[in-house]
C-alpha positions in Angstrom: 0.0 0.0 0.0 1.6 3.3 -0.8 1.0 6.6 0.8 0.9 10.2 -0.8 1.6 13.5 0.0 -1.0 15.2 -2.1 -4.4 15.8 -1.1 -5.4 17.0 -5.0 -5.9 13.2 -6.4 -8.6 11.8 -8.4 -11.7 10.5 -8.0 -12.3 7.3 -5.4 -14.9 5.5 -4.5 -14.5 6.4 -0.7 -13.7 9.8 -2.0 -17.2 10.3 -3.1 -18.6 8.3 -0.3 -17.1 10.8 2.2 -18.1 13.9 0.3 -18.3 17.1 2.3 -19.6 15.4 6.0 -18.7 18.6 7.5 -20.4 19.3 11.1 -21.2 21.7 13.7 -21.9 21.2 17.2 -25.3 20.4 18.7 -25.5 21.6 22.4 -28.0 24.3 23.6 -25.2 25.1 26.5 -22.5 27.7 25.5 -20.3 26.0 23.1 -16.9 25.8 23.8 -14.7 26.8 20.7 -11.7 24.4 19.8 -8.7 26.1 18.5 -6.1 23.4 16.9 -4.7 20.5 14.5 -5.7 17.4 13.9 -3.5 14.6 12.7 -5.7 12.5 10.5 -5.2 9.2 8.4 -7.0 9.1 5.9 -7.7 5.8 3.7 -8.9 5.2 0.3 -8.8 1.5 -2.0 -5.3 1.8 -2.6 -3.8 4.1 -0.8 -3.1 6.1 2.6 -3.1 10.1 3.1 -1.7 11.8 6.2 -3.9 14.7 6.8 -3.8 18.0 9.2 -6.9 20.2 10.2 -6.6 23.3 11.1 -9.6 24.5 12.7 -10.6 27.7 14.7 -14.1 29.0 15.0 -15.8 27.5 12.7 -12.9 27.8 10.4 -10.9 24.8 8.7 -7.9 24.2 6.6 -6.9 21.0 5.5 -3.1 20.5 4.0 -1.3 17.3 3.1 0.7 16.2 6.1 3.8 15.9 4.1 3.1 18.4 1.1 5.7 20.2 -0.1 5.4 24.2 -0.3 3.2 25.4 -2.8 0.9 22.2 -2.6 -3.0 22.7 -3.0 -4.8 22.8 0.5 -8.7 23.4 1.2 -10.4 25.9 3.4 -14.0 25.2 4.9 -15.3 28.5 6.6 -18.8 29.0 7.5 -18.5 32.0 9.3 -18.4 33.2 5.4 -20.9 29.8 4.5 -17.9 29.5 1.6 -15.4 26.6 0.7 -11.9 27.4 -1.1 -9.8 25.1 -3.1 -6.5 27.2 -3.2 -3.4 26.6 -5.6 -0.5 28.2 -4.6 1.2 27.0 -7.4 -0.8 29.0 -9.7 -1.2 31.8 -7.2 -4.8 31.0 -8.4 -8.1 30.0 -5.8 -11.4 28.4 -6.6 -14.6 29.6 -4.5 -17.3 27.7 -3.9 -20.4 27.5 -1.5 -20.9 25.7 1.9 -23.7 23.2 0.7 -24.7 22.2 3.8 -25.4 24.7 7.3 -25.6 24.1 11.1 -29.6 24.4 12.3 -30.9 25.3 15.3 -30.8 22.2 17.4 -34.5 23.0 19.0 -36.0 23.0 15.6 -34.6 19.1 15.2 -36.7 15.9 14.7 -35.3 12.2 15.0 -32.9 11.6 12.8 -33.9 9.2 9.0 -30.6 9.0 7.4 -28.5 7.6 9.8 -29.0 5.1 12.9 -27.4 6.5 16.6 -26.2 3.2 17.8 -26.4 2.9 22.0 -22.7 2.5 21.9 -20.4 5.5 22.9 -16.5 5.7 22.9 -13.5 8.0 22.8 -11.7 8.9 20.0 -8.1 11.3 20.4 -9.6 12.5 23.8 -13.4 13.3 22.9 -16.1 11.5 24.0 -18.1 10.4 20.7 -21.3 9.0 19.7 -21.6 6.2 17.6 -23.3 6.6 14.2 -24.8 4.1 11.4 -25.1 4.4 7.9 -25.6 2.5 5.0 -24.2 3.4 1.4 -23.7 1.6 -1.7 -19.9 0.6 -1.0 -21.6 -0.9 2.9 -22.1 -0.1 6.2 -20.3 3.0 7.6 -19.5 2.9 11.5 -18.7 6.4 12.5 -17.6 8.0 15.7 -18.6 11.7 15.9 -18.8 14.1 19.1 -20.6 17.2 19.5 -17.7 18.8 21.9 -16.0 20.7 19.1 -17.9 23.6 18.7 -17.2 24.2 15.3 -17.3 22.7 12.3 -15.2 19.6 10.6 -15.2 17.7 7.1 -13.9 14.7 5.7 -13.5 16.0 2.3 -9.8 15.9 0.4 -10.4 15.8 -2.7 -11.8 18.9 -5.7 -14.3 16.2 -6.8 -15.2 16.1 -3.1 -16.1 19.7 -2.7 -17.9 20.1 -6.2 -20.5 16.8 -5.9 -23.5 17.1 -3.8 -23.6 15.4 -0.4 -25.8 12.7 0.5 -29.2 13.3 2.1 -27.2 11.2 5.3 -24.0 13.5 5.2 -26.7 16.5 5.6 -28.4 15.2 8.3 -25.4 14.4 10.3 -24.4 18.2 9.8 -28.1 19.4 10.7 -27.4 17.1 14.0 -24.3 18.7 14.9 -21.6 15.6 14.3 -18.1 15.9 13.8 -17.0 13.0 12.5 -13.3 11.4 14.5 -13.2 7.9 13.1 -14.8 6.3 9.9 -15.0 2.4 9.4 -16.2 0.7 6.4 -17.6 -2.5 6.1 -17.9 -3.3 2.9 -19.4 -7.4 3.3 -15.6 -8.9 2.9 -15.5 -9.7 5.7 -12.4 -6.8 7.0 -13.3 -4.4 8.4 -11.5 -1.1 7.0 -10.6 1.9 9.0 -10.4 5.0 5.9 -10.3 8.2 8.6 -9.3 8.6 11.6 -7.9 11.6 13.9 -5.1 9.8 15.8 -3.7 12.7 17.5 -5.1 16.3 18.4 -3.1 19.2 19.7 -4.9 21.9 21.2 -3.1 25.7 20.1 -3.7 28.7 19.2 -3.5 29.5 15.5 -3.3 33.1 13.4 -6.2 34.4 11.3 -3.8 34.2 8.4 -3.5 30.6 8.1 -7.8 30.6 7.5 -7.8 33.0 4.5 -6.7 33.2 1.1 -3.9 34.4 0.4 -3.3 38.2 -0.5 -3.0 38.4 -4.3 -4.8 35.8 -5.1 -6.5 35.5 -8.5 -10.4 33.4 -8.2 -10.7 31.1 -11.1 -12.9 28.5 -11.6 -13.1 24.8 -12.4 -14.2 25.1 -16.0 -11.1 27.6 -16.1 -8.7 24.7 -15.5 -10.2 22.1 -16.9 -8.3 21.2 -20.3 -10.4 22.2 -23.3 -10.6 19.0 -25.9 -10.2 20.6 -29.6 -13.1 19.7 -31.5 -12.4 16.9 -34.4 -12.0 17.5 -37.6 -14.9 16.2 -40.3 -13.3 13.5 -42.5 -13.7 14.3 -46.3 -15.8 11.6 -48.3 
């Protein structure tokens, strides 16, 4: 198995699967804000990721653990309710809008989407729920906690953070989840870990790290998609 230090990679099917579960937290009591990284493996068919979250109020930014400089990273920020694909590279960012917003928890019914198993446990130091779902690639075990007070996402990938999420990746976002630890099932009989925060270091972290940088040009995906020249009729 062979790991990468790019988060900018094609299309996978747990890629798709994991699309955008971004949270926020569900207590009525005054949420406690958390301010710090998160040291996250991430796990697709054929390969492993090392991942850090940066997150402060409501604010995320996701890099490569081992990317070199210039490498693409992501920002989630819903203080702004905006996502940003940024390419240093090009000195270029893509803008795009949060798809899915916290709701008051009051205004909340039972969840449809997903099953909350009795089960509880602790992931990196949080207490967590534990969550079911069912997809087309099988049975997702998730542990999520509420204790964050911000937002999270499990997306690492562009076609990630263009495709629409899943009526279950909603709900968990209405419900106030942040997912720590995703296992899959998939009926082979192994069970598959493909994200999990192993570590989590509480710090304080600078505004600057959360915005795009100065200079920036916004582009869009059509913009950097290669354009296929049109063929040429054959004479008769």
């Amino acid at each position: 198995m062979k790991t990468r230090s790019t988060i900018l990679g094609g299309t996978t099917v747990l890629g798709l699967m994991l699309i955008t579960a971004t949270v926020f937290a569900q207590d009525t009591s005054p949420r406690t804000s958390f301010e710090g990284i998160l040291h996250v493996r991430y796990q697709t068919v054929d390969e492993v990721q090392f991942l850090e979250m940066s997150v402060k109020r409501e604010r995320i930014r996701i890099d490569a653990a081992m990317a070199e400089p210039g490498g693409t990273f992501f920002i989630v920020d819903y203080q702004a309710k905006k996502r940003y694909v940024i390419l240093p590279y090009r000195e270029q960012y893509i803008e795009l809008p949060a798809t899915a917003l916290r709701e008051d928890p009051r205004q909340l019914k039972e969840p449809v989407n997903f099953t909350k198993a009795d089960a509880s446990d602790e992931v990196a130091g949080y207490p967590c729920d534990q969550l079911l779902v069912n997809t087309d690639a099988g049975e997702l075990t998730i542990w999520a906690t509420t204790k964050f007070g911000t937002s999270g996402t499990l997306s690492t990938s562009i076609a990630s953070m263009l495709a629409e999420p899943s009526p279950w990746e909603k709900e968990m976002i209405r419900f106030g989840y942040f997912p720590l630890k995703v296992v899959l099932d998939d009926g082979s009989g192994d069970l598959r870990t493909v994200f999990e925060a192993t570590s989590i270091d509480k710090k304080a972290l600078g505004e600057a790290r959360f915005m795009v940088p100065t200079g920036y040009e916004k582009t869009t995906v059509e913009a950097l998609t290669p354009k296929t020249a049109p063929q040429k009729k054959k004479g008769r």
